[in-house]
C-alpha positions as protocol buffer text, in pm:
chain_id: "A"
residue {
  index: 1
  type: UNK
  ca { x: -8147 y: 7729 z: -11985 }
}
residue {
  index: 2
  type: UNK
  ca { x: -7830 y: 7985 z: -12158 }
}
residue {
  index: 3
  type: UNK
  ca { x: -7909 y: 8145 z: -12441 }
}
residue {
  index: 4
  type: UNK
  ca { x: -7759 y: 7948 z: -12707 }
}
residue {
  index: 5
  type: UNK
  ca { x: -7477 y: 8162 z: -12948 }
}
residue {
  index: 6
  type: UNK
  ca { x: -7725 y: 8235 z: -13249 }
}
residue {
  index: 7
  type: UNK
  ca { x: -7670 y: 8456 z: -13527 }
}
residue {
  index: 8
  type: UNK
  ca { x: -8076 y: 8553 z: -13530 }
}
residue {
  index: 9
  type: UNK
  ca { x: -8303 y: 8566 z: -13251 }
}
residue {
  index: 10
  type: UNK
  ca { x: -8542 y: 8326 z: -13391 }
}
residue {
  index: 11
  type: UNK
  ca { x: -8613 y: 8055 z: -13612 }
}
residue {
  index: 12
  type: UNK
  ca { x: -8435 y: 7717 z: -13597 }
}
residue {
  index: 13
  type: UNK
  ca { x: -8009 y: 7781 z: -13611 }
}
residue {
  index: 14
  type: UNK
  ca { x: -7723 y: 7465 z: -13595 }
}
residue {
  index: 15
  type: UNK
  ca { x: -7520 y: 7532 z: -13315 }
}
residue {
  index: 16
  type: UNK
  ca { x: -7338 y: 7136 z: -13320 }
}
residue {
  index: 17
  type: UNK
  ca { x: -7335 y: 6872 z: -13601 }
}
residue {
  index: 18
  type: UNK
  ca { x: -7658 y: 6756 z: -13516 }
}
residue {
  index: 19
  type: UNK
  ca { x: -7760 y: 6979 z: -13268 }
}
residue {
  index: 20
  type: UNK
  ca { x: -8081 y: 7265 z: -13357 }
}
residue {
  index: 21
  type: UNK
  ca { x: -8157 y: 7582 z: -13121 }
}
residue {
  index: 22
  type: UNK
  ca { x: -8494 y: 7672 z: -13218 }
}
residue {
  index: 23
  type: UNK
  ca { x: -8682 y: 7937 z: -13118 }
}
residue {
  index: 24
  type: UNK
  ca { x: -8988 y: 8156 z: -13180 }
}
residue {
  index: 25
  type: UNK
  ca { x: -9202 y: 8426 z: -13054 }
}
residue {
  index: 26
  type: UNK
  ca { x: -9546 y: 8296 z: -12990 }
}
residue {
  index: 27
  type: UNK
  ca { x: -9792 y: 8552 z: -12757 }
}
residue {
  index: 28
  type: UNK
  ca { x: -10048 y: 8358 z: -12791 }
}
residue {
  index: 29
  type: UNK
  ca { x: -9882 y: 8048 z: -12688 }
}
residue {
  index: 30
  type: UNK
  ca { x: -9859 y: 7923 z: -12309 }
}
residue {
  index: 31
  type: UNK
  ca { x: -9764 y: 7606 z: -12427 }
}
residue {
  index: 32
  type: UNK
  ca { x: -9528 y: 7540 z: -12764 }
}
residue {
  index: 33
  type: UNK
  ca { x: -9417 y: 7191 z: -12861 }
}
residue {
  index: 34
  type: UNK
  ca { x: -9165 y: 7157 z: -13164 }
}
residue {
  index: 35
  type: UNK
  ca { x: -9256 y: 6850 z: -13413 }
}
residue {
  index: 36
  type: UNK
  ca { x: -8969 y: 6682 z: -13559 }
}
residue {
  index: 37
  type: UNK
  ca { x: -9143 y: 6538 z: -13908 }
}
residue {
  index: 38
  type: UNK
  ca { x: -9006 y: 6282 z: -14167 }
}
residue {
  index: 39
  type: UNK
  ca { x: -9324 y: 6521 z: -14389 }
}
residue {
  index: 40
  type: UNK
  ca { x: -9595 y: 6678 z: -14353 }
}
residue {
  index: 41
  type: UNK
  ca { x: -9810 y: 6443 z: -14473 }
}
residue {
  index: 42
  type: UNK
  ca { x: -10071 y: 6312 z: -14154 }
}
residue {
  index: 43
  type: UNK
  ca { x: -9898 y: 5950 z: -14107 }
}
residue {
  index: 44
  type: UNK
  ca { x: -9522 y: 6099 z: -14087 }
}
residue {
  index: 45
  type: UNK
  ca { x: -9332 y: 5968 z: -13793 }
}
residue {
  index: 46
  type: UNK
  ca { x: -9267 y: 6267 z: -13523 }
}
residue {
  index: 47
  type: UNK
  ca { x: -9082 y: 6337 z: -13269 }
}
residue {
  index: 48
  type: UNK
  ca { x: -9239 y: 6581 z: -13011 }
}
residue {
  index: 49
  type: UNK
  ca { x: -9011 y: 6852 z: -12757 }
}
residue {
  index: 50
  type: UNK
  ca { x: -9161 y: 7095 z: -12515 }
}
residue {
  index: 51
  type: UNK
  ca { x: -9018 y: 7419 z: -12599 }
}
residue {
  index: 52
  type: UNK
  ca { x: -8926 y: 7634 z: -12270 }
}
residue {
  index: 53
  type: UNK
  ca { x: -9063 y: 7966 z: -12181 }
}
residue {
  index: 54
  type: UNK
  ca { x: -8846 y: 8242 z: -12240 }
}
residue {
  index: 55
  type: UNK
  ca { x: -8902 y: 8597 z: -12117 }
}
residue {
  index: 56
  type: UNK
  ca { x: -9117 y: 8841 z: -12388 }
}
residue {
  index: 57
  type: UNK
  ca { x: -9343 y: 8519 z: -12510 }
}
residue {
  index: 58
  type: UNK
  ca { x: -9034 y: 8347 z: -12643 }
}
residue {
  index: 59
  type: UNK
  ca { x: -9023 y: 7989 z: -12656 }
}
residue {
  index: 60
  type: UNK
  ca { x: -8696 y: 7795 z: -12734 }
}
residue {
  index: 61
  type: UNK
  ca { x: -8544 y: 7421 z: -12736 }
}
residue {
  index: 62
  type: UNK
  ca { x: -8261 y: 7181 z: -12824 }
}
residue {
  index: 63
  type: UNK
  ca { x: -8309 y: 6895 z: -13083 }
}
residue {
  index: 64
  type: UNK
  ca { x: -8045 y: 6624 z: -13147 }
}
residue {
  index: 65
  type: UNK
  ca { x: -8120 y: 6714 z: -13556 }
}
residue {
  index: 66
  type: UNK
  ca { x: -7866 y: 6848 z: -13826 }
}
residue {
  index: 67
  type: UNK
  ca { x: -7958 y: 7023 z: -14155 }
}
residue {
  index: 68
  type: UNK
  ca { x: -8236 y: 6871 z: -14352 }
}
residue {
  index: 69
  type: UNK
  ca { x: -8448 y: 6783 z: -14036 }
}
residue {
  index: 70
  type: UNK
  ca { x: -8823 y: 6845 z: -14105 }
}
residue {
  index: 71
  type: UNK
  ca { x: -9033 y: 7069 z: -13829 }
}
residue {
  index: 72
  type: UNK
  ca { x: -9357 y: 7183 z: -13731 }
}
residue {
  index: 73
  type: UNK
  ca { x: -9465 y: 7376 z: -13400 }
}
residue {
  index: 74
  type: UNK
  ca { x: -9754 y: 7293 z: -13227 }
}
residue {
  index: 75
  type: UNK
  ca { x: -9894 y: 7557 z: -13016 }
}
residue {
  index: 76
  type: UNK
  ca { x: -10119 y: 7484 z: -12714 }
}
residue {
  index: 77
  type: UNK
  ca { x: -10126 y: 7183 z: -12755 }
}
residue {
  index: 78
  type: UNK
  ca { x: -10376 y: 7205 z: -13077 }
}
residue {
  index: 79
  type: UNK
  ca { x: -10436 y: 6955 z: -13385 }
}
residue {
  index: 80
  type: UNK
  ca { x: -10256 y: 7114 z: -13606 }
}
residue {
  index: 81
  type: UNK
  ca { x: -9901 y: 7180 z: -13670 }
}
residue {
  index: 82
  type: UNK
  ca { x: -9766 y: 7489 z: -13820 }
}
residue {
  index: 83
  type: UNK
  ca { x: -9436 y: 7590 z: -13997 }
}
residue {
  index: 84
  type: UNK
  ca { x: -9138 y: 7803 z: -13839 }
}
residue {
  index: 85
  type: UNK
  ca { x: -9251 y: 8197 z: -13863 }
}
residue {
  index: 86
  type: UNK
  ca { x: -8913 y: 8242 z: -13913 }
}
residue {
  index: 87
  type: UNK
  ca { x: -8834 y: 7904 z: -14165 }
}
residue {
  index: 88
  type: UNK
  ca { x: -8516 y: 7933 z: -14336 }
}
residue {
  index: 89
  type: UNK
  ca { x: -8637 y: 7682 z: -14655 }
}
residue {
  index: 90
  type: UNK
  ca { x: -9014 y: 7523 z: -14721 }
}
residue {
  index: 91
  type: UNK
  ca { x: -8895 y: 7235 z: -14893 }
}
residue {
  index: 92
  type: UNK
  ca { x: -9280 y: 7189 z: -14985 }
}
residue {
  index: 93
  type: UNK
  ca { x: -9364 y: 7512 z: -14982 }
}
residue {
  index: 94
  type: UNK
  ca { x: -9592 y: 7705 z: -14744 }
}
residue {
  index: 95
  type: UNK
  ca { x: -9803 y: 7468 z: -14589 }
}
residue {
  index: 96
  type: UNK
  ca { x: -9541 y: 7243 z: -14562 }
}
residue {
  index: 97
  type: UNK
  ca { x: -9266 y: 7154 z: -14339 }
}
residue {
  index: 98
  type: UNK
  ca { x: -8999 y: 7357 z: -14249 }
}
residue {
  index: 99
  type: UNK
  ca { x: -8650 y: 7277 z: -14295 }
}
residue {
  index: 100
  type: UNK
  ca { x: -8346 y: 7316 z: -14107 }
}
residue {
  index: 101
  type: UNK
  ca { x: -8068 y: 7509 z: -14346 }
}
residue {
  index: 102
  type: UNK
  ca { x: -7692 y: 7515 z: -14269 }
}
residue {
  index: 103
  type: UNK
  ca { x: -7563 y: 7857 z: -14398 }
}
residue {
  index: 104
  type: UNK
  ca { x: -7249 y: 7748 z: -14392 }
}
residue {
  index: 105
  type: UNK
  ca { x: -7230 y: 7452 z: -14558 }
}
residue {
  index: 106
  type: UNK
  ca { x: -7189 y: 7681 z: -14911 }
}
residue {
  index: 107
  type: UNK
  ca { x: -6889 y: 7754 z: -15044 }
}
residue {
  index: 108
  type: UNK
  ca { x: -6872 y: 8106 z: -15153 }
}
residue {
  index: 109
  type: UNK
  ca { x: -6585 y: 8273 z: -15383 }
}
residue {
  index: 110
  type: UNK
  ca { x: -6684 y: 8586 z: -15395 }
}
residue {
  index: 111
  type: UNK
  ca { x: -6400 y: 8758 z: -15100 }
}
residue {
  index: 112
  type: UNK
  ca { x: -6300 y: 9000 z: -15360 }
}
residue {
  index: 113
  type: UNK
  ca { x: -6656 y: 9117 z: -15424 }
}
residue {
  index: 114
  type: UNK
  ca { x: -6618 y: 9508 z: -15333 }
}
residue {
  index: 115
  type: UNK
  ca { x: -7002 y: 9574 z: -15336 }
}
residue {
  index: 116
  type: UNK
  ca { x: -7193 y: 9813 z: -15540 }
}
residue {
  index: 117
  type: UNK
  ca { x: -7235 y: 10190 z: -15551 }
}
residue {
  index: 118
  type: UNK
  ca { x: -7610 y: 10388 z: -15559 }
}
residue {
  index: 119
  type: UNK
  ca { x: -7554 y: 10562 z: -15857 }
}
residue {
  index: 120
  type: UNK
  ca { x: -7475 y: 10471 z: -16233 }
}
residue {
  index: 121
  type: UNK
  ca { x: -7600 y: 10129 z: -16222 }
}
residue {
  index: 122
  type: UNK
  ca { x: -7737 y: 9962 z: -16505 }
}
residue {
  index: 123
  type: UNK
  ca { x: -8030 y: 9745 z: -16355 }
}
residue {
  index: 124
  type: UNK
  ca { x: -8186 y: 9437 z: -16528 }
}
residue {
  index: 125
  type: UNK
  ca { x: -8538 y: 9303 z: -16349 }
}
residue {
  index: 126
  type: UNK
  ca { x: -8553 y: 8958 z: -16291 }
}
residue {
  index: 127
  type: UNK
  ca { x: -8834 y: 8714 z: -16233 }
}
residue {
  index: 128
  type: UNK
  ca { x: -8601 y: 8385 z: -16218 }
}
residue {
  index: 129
  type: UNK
  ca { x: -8933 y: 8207 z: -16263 }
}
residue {
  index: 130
  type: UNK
  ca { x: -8991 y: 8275 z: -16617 }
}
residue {
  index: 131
  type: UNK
  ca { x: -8613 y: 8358 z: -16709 }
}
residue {
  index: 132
  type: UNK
  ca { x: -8530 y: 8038 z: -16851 }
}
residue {
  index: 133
  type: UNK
  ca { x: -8763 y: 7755 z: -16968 }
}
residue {
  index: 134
  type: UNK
  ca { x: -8637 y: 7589 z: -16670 }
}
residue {
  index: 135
  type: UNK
  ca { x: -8740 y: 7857 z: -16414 }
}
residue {
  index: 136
  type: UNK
  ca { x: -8468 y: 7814 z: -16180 }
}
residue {
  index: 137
  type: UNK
  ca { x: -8163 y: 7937 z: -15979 }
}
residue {
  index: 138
  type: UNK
  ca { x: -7920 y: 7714 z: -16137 }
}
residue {
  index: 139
  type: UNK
  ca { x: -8075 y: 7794 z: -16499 }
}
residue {
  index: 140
  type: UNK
  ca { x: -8083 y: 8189 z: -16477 }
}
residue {
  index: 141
  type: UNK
  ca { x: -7723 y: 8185 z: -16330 }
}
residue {
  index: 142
  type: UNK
  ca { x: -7560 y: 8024 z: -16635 }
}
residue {
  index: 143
  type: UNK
  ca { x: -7738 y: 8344 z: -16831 }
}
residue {
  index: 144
  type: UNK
  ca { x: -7549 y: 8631 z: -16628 }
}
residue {
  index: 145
  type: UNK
  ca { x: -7252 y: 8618 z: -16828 }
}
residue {
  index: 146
  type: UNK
  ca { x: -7478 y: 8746 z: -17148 }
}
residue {
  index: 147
  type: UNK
  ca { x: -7616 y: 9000 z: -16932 }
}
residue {
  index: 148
  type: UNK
  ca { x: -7311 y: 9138 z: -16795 }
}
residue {
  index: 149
  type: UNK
  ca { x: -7189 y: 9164 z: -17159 }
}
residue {
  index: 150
  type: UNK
  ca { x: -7433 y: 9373 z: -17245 }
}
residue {
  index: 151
  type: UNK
  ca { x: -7394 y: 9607 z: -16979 }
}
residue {
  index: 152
  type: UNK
  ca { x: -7611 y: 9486 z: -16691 }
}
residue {
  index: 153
  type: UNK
  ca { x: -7414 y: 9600 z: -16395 }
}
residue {
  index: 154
  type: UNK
  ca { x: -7650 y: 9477 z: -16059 }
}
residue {
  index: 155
  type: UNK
  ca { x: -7933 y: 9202 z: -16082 }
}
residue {
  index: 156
  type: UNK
  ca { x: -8303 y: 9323 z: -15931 }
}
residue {
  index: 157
  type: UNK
  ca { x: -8491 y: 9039 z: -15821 }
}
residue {
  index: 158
  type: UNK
  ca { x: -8853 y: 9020 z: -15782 }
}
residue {
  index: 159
  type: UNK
  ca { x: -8989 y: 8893 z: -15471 }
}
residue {
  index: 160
  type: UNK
  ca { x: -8861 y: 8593 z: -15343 }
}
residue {
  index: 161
  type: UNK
  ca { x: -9018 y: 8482 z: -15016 }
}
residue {
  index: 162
  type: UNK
  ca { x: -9170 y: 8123 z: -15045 }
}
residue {
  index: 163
  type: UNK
  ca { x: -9522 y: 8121 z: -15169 }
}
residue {
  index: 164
  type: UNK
  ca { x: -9829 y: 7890 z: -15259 }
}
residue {
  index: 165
  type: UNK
  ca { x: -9855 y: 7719 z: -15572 }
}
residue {
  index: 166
  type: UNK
  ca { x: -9613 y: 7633 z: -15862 }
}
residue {
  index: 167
  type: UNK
  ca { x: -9648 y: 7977 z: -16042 }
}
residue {
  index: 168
  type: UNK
  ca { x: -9658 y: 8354 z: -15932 }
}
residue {
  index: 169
  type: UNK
  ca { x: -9492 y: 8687 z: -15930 }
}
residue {
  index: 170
  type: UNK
  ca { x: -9366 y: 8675 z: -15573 }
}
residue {
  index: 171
  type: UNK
  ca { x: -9629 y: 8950 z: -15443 }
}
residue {
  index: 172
  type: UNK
  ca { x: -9780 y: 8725 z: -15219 }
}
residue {
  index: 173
  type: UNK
  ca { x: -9482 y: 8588 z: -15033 }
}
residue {
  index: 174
  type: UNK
  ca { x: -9544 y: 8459 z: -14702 }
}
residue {
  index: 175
  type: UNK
  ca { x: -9176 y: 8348 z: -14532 }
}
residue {
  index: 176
  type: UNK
  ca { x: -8970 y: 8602 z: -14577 }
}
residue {
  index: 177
  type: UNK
  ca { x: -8686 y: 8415 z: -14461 }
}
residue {
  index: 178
  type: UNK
  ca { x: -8726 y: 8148 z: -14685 }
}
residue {
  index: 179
  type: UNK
  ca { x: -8662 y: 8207 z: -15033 }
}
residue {
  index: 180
  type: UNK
  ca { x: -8923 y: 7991 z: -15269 }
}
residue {
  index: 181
  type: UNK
  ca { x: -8843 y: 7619 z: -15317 }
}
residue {
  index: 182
  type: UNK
  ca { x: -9013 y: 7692 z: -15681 }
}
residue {
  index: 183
  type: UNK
  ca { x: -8679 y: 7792 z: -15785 }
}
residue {
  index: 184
  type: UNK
  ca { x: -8447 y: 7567 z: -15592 }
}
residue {
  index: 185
  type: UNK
  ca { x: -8283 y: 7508 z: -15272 }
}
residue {
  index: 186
  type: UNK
  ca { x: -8096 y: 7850 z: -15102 }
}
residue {
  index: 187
  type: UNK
  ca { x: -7792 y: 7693 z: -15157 }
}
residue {
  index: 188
  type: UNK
  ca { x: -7904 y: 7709 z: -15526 }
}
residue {
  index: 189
  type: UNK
  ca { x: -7988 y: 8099 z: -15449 }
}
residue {
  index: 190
  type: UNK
  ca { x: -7678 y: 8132 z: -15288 }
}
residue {
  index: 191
  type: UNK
  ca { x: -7456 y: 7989 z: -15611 }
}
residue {
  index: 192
  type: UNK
  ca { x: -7650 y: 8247 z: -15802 }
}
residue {
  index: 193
  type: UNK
  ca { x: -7539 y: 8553 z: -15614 }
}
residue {
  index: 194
  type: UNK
  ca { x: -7183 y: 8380 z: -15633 }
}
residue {
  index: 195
  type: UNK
  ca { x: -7187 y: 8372 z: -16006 }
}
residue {
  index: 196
  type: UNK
  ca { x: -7315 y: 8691 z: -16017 }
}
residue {
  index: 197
  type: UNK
  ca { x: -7032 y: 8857 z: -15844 }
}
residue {
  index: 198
  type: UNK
  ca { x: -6756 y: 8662 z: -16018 }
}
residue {
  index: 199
  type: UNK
  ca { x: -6930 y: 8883 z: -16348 }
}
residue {
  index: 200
  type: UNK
  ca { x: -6857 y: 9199 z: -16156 }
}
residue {
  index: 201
  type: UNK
  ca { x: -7310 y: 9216 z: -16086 }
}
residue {
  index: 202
  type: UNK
  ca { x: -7489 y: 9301 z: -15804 }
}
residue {
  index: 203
  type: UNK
  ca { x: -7775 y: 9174 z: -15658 }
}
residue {
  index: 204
  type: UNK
  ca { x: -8013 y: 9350 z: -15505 }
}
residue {
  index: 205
  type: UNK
  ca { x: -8442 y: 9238 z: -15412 }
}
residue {
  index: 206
  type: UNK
  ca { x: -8763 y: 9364 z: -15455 }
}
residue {
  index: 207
  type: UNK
  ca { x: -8892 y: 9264 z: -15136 }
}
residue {
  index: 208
  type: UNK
  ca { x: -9257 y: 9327 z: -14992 }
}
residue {
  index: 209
  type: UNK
  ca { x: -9307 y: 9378 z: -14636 }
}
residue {
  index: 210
  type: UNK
  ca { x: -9677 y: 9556 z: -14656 }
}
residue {
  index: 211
  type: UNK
  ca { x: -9871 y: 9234 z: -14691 }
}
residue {
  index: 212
  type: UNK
  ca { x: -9828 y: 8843 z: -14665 }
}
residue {
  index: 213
  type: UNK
  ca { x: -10046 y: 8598 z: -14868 }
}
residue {
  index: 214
  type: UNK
  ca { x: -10290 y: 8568 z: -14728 }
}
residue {
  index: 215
  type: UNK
  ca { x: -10294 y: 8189 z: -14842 }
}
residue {
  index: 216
  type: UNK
  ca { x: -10019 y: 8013 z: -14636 }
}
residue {
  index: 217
  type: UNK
  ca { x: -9998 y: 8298 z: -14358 }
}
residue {
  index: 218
  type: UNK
  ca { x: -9960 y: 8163 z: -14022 }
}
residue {
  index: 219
  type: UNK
  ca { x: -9852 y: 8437 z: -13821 }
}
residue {
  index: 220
  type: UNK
  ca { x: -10186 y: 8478 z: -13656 }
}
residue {
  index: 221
  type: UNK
  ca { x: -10120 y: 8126 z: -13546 }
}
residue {
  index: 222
  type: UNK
  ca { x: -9829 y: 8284 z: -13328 }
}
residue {
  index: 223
  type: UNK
  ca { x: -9958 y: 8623 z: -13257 }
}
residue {
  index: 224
  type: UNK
  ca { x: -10253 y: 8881 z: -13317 }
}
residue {
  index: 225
  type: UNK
  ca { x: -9985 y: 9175 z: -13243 }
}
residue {
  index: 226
  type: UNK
  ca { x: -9871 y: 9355 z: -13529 }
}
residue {
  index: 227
  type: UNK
  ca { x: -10010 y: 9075 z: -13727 }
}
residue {
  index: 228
  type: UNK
  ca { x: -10444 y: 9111 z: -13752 }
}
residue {
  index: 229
  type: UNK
  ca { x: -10666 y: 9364 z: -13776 }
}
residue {
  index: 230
  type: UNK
  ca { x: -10911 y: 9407 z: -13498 }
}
């Protein structure tokens, strides 16, 4: 099968209206099913598609599905499904489904956005979760207007990687590709950098790449390389 046009070598990517490439690395895998899933929940209707082979211990596949379409893998053919290593939004979190995201689908106004330079920035730290009593994208972003007044010039998230439970600082992220449903969707995430910019502030992200979870890490599911201690 050609190599569909993606703009990231894994995870799940539109390339039609209701057409999914997916694709993941899976070494431990000689056999990788995707699960299309109303939910996670045991008695969802699914839809099952043997992924292909790929050379280096990819796998990859074509589903007629658009944005919004709930998946799982399934690797060797085991119990248990798993979410996307590389999921783009947990709708339900990390031990949920993943969810397929199209990036494009946002409108952005920010063109005339000329970025931000290193030095003599002002930088406000920002844990959207307990910004606002509402603890969300949408909520913080109508805030960044009394923020730039007072001199905040770029934004400094804390982590934002999808991770278990309702509350947390974002240190034990586990999808770093997904930012957490606890604040919204990433279109939400997306109309917050928007605002942002039209204020004149950058965003930038504490991000953690030392460490994942461990509650809600699946990567040994795919792989011990790079991944487990022996």
């Amino acid at each position: 099968m050609a190599l569909a046009k993606r703009r990231y070598p894994i995870g799940a990517e539109l390339i039609g209206k209701n057409e999914t490439h997916f694709r993941v690395w899976a070494p431990k895998a000689q056999q990788l099913d995707l699960v299309i899933e109303e939910s996670a929940a045991k008695n969802a209707a699914r839809t099952f598609y043997s992924l292909q082979a790929e050379a280096d211990e990819y796998f990859s596949g074509v589903a007629k599905v658009g944005a919004g379409a709930c998946y799982r893998f399934r690797v060797n053919s085991a119990e248990n499904f798993h979410p996307d290593p590389a999921s783009r939004f947990q709708p339900d979190g990390p031990h949920g489904s993943s969810c397929v995201v199209d990036p494009t689908k946002f409108e952005w106004t920010d063109a005339d956005w000329p970025g931000t330079k290193l030095k003599g920035q002002v930088i406000y730290e920002m844990h959207v979760g307990t910004f606002t009593s509402e603890g969300t994208w949408r909520a913080a972003a109508d805030q960044l207007a009394e923020l730039a007044s007072i001199g905040i010039t770029v934004m400094e998230m804390m982590p934002i990687a999808d991770f278990p439970g309702k509350f947390g600082w974002g240190y034990d992220g586990v999808d770093l590709f997904a930012p957490t449903h606890v604040y919204g969707t990433p279109d939400d995430l997306r109309a917050f950098v928007n605002r942002a910019h039209s204020l004149g502030l950058g965003v930038i992200l504490d991000v953690v790449y030392n460490h994942f979870g461990p509650d809600g890490n699946y990567l040994g599911v795919y792989s011990n390389d790079y991944l487990t201690r022996d």
